[in-house]
C-alpha positions in Angstrom: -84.8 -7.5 67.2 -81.1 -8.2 67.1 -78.2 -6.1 68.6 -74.5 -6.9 67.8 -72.3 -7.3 71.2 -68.5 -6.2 70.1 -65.8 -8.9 71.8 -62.2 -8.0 71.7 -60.1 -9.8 68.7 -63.4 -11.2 66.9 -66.3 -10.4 65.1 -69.6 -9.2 65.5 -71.7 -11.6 67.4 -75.8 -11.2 67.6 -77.4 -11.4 71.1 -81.6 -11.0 70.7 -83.0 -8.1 73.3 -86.2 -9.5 75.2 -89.3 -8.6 73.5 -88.2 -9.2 69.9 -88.9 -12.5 69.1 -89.5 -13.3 65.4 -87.8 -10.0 64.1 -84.0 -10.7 62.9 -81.8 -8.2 61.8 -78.1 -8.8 60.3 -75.1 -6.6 59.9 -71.4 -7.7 59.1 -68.3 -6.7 59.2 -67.8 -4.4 56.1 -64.5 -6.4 54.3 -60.9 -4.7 53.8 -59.8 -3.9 50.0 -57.0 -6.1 50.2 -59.9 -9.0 51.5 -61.9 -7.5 48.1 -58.9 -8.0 45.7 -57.9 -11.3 46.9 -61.6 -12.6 46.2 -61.9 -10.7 42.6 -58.1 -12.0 42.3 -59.2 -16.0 43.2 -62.7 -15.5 40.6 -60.9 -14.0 37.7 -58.6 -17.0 37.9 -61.0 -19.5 38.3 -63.3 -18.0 35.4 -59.9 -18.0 33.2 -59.2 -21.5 34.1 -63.2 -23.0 33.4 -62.7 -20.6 30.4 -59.6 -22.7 28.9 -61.3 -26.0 30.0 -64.3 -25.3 28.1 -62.6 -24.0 25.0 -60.2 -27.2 24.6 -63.8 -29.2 25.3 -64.6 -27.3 22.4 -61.7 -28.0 20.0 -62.2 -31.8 20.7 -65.4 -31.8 20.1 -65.3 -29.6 16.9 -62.6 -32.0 15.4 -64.2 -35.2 16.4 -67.2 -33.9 14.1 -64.9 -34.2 11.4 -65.4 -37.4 9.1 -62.3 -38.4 6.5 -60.5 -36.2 4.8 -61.1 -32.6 3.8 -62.0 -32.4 0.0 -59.8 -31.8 -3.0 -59.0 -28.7 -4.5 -58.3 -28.3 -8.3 -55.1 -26.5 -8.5 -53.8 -26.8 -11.6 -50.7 -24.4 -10.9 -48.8 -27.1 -8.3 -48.5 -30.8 -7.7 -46.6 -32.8 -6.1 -43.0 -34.1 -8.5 -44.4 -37.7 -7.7 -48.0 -37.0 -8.6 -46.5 -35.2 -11.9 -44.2 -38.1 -13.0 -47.0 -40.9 -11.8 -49.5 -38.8 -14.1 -46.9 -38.6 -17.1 -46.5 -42.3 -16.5 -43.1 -42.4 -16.0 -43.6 -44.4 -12.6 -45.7 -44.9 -9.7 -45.8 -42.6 -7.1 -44.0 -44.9 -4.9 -41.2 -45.3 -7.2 -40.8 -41.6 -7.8 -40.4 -41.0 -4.8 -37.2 -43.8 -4.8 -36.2 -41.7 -7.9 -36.2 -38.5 -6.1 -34.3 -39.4 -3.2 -31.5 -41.0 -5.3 -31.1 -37.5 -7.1 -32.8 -38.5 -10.7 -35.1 -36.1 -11.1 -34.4 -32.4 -11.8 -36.6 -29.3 -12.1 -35.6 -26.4 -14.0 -31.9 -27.7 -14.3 -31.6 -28.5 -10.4 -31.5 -32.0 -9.0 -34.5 -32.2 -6.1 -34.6 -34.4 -3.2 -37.2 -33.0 -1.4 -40.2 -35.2 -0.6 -43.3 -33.5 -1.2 -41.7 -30.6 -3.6 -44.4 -28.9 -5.9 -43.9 -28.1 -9.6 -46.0 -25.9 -12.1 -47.1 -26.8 -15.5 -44.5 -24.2 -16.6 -41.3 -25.6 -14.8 -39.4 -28.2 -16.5 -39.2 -31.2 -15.4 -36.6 -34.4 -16.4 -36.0 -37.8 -15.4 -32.6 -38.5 -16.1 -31.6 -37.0 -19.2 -35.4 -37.2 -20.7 -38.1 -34.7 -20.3 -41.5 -35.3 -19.2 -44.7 -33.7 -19.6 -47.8 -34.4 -17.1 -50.1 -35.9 -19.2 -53.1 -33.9 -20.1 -56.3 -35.0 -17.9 -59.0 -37.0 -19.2 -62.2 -38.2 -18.8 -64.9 -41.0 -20.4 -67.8 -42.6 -19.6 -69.0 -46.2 -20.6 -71.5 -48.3 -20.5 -70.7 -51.9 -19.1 -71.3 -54.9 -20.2 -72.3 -58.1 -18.5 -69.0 -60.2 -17.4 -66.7 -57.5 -16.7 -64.8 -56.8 -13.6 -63.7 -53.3 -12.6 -60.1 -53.5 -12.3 -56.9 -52.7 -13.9 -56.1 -56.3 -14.6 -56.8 -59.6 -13.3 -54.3 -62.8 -12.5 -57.0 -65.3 -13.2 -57.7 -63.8 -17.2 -61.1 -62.7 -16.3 -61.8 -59.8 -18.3 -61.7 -56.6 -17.0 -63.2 -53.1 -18.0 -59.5 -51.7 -19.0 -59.9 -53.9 -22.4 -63.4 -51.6 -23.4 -61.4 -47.9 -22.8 -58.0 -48.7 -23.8 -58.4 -47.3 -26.9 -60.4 -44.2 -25.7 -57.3 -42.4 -24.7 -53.3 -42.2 -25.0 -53.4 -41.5 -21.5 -53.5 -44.5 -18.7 -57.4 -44.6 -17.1 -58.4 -45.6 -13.9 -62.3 -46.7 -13.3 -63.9 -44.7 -10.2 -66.0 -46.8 -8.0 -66.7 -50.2 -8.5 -69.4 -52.8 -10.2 -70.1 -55.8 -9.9 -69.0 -58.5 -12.8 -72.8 -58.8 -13.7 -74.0 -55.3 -13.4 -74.3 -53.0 -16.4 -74.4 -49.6 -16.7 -72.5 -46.4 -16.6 -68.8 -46.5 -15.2 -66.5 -43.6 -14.9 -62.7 -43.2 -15.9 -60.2 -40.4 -15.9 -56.6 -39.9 -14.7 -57.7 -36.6 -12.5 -56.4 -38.0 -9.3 -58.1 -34.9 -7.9 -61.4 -36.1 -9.5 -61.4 -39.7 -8.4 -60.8 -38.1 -4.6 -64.0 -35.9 -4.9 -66.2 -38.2 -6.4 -65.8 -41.2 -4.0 -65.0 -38.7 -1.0 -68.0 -39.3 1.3 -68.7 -36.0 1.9 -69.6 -35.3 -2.2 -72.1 -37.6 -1.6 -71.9 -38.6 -5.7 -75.7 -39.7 -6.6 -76.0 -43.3 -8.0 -79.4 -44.0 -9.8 -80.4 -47.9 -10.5 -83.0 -50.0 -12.4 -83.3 -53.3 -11.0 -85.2 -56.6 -12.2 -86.6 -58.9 -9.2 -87.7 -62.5 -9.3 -90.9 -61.7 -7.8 -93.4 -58.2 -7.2 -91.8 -55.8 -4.7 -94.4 -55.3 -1.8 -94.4 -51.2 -1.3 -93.8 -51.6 2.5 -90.1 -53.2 1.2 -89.8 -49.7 -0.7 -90.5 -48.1 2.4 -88.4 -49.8 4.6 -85.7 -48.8 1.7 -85.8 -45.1 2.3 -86.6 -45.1 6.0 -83.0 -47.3 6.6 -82.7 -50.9 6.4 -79.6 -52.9 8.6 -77.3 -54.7 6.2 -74.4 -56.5 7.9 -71.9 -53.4 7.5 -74.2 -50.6 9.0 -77.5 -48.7 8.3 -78.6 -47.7 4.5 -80.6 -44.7 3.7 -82.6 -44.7 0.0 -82.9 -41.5 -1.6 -85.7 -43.0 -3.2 -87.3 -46.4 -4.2 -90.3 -47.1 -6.6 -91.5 -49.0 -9.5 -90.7 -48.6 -13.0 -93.3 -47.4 -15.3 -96.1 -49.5 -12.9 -94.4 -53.1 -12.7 -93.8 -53.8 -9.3 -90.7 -56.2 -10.4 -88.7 -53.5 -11.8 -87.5 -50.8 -9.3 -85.7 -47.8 -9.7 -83.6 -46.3 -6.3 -81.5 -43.2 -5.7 -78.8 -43.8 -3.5 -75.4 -41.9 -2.2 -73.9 -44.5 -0.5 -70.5 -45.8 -1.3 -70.5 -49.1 -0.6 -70.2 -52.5 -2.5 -73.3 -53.5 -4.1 -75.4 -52.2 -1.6 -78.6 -52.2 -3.8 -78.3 -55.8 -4.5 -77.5 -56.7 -0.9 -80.4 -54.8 0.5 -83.1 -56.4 -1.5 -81.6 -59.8 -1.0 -81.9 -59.0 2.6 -85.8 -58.9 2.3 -85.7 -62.1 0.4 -85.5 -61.2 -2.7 -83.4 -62.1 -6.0 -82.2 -59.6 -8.1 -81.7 -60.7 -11.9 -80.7 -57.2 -13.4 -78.8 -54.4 -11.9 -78.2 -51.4 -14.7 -76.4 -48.0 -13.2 -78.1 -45.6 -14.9 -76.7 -42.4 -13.6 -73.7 -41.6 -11.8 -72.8 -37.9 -10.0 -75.2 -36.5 -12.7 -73.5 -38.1 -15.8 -76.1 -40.3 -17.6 -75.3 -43.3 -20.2 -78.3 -42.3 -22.9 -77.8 -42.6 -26.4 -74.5 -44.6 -25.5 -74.6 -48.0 -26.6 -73.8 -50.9 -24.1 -70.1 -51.7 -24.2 -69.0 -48.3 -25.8 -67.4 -45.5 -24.5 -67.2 -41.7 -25.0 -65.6 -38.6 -24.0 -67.0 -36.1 -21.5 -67.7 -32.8 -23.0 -65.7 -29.4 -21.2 -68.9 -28.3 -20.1 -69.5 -31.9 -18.1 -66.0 -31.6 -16.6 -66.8 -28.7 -15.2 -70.3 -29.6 -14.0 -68.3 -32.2 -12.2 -65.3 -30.1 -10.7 -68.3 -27.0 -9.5 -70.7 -29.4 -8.1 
């Protein structure tokens, strides 16, 4: 057994008494309150300062999650003075904005410079000496032809989708998403800059179904490969789905989400195939039946707000 030999100025020291080998006691010195307080002092700091250290680890890592922009909200109440005289076609947005720092534009009889100043459908708005009125929000559908590009217009005279919709509306258009020249199928427009944000926004995730012609059968491993990821040259692509058309293994219909520029046609080429017909057949849950190729129609209310809930 242990005893504890008291020296002057120090501590408690053990000495063992003969005859106890193997049997260890231990006492200490009982600590003061002001050693106590220092210590709970130095751990409450120390627990403060791993707890602000973890919590901006936190932060970071909470915003790095986050991928493009937030989604739109349809507000009808407020926009922006450039988005309202863009959308009444008075100007681009950039050139309103030129407008409004020079002083041209006024709200409600009161000249606004203010970048980024909101107005209501009930204010009045005027450019110069004339009023304008946002234009009233549309939306149409067609279906493509062959030999079209999807653009506002074109420097070379190719012909472009704008010359099948011009007279669908009084309202200026603007096709969302792209085609190809050769593909056919359905092709949104509308001048809801809220609309076209949402629906190519990679978080809405807008479902895109296709019918494609091949020059040769389609083995069903290639389908496979389709929805379990295949490497194109700009990243990995994931197939909703991917199987043949009504039992001919040269005509496939796939479901995809994907955003990018004719990614269907690139990824069968990829396996070696050559695809004579791509047709869009639906597009964010809009669908192109009973609509003949190269017309156009408007969408119903109830489809525009299928569109703006979904």
């Amino acid at each position: 057994m242990l005893v504890m030999n008291k020296k002057r100025g120090g501590g408690e020291k053990p000495t063992r008494k003969p005859g106890s080998a193997g049997k260890t006691k231990m006492t200490t010195r009982p600590k003061t309150a002001g050693a106590q307080s220092r210590s709970a002092a130095g751990q409450d700091a120390e627990k403060k300062a791993v707890n602000a250290r973890d919590k901006r680890k936190y932060i970071d890592f909470k915003q790095k999650q986050k991928k493009g922009d937030p989604m739109p909200k349809f507000d009808d109440d407020a926009i922006r003075l450039n988005k309202y005289l863009s959308n009444a076609g008075v100007c681009s947005r950039r050139e309103a904005d030129v407008f409004i720092a020079n002083g041209i534009v006024s709200v409600n009889g009161e000249i606004v410079t203010e970048m980024g100043y909101k107005v209501k459908s009930t204010d009045i708005v005027k450019y110069g000496d004339d009023s304008v009125r946002s234009a009233t929000k549309r939306y149409v559908i067609l279906n493509k032809p062959k030999g079209f590009i999807t653009a506002m217009d074109d420097d070379t005279g190719r012909k472009t989708v704008m010359s099948l919709v011009k007279k669908a509306t009084k309202e200026q258009l603007y096709p969302v998403g792209r085609m190809e020249k050769e593909a056919t199928g359905l092709l949104f427009f509308t001048n809801d800059g809220d609309m076209m944000k949402k629906l190519t926004h990679p978080q809405y995730k807008a479902k895109k179904i296709y019918h494609l012609e091949l020059d040769k059968p389609v083995k069903k491993e290639d389908l496979e490969r389709l929805t379990q990821g295949i490497d194109l040259e700009d990243g990995k692509i994931f197939f909703d789905k991917a199987e043949y058309v009504k039992g001919d293994s040269r005509e496939i219909g796939v479901e995809l989400t994907s955003g990018k520029n004719s990614v269907a046609r690139r990824a069968f080429e990829s396996m070696g195939y050559v695809v004579l017909k791509v047709d869009r057949v639906q597009y964010a849950g809009l669908t192109k039946k009973d609509l003949p190729r190269g017309h156009y129609r408007v969408l119903s209310e109830k489809e525009v707000n299928f569109l703006k809930m979904s």
